[in-house]
N, C-alpha and C positions, 0 to 999 in steps of 0.2 A: 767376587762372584757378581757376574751381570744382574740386574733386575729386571725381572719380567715385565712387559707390559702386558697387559689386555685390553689396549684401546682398541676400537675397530675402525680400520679407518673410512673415511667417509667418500663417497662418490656425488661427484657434482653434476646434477641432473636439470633440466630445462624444465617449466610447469609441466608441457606438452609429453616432453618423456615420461615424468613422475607419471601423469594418469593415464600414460598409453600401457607402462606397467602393473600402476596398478588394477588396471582392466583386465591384463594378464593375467596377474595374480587370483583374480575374482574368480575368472574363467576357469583355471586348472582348479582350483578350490572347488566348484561350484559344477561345473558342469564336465570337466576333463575327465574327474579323478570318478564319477560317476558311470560313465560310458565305457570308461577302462577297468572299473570295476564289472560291469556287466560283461564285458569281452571276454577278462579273466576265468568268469563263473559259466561262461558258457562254453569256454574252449577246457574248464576241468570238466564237464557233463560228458565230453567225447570218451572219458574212458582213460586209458593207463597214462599217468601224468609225465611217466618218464621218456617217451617218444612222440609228447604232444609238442609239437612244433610253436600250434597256433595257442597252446597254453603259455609255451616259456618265451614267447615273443610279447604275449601282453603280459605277462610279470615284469617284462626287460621296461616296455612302455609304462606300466605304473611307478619302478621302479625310479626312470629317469623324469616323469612326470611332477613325482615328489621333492625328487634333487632339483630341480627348477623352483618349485614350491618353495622350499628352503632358503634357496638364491636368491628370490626376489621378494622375500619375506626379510630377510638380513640388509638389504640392498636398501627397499624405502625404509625400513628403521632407521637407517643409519644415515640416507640422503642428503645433503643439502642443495636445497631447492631454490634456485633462483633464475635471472635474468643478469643477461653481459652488459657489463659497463656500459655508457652509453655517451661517455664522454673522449672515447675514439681510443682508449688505451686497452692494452693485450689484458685480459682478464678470462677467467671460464666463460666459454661461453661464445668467444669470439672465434673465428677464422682469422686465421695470418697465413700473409703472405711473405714468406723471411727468405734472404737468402743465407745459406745456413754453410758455412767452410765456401761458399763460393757457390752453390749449387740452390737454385730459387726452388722452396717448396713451400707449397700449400697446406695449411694443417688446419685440425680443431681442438682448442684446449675444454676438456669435460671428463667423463665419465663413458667409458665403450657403450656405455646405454643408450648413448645420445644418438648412437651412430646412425640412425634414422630421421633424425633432424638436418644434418649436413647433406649436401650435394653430393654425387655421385664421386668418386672418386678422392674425397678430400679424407684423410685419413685425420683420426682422432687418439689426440696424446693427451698424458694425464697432467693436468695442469701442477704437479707434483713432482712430476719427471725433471730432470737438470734444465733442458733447455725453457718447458714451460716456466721453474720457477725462474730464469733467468729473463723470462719475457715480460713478465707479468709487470705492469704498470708501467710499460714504456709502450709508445709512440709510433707511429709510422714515420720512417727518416732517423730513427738512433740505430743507433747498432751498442750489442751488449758481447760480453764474452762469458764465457760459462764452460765448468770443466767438464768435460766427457765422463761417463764410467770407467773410460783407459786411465782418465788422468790428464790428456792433452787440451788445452785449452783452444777453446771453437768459438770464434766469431758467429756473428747471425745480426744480420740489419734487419732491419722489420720497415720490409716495405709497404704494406695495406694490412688494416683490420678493422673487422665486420663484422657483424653480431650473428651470430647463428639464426 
């Protein structure tokens, strides 16, 4: 029989992220879950709960208020917090530019949280992901190989990397 884990795993977040979160966090805690409360109690005063529109719309909103709550309470517990190499090698944190099977893409290795920190268009992988662990600690000018989820083994040159 398998052994379970219960580790939770961790997402890698920039300083900038961690406290634009947990600013987030403060706010639904603190002044969200308050105003949503008041919406709630004031759209029950209208009268028959079961055709109240404006009732079961701010229950939906308190409801998904919470599940964020939850999210980014789980999220910085578990964080780890830092800054990208700075000695020019692929780590969290950085942007590459790789050509990846033959095809030049643009990425960011972190946590989707960060996805506010990067440039417009530069999509963000988990530095966990196959190709990120296969990047990690090389170079602009190597190329590494790494196995797909199919199975097929995929080239990827690491042409530039730059720090978020």
């Amino acid at each position: 029989m398998a052994e379970e884990t219960t580790e939770q795993q961790s997402t890698w977040l920039t300083h900038d992220a961690f406290d634009r979160l947990t600013e987030e966090l403060r706010r639904r805690k603190d002044t969200d879950r308050k105003e949503i409360a008041a919406r709630v109690e004031a759209a029950r005063q209208e009268g028959d709960l079961r055709e109240n529109a404006g009732y079961h719309a701010a229950r939906e909103e308190a409801g998904l208020n919470e599940a964020r709550i939850i999210q980014l309470t789980e999220l910085l517990e578990h964080a780890q917090i830092g800054e990208a190499a700075s000695d020019g090698s692929v780590s969290a944190g950085t942007i590459v530019t790789a050509k990846v099977a033959g095809k030049e893409q643009r990425f960011a290795l972190g946590g989707q949280e960060i996805t506010a920190d990067v440039p417009d268009g530069v999509k963000v992988f988990s530095p966990d992901a196959p190709l990120g662990k296969a990047l990690m600690g090389h170079r602009a000018g190597e190329t590494v190989t790494y196995a797909a989820p199919t199975g097929k083994e995929i080239k990827a040159e690491i042409v530039d990397v730059t720090r978020v």
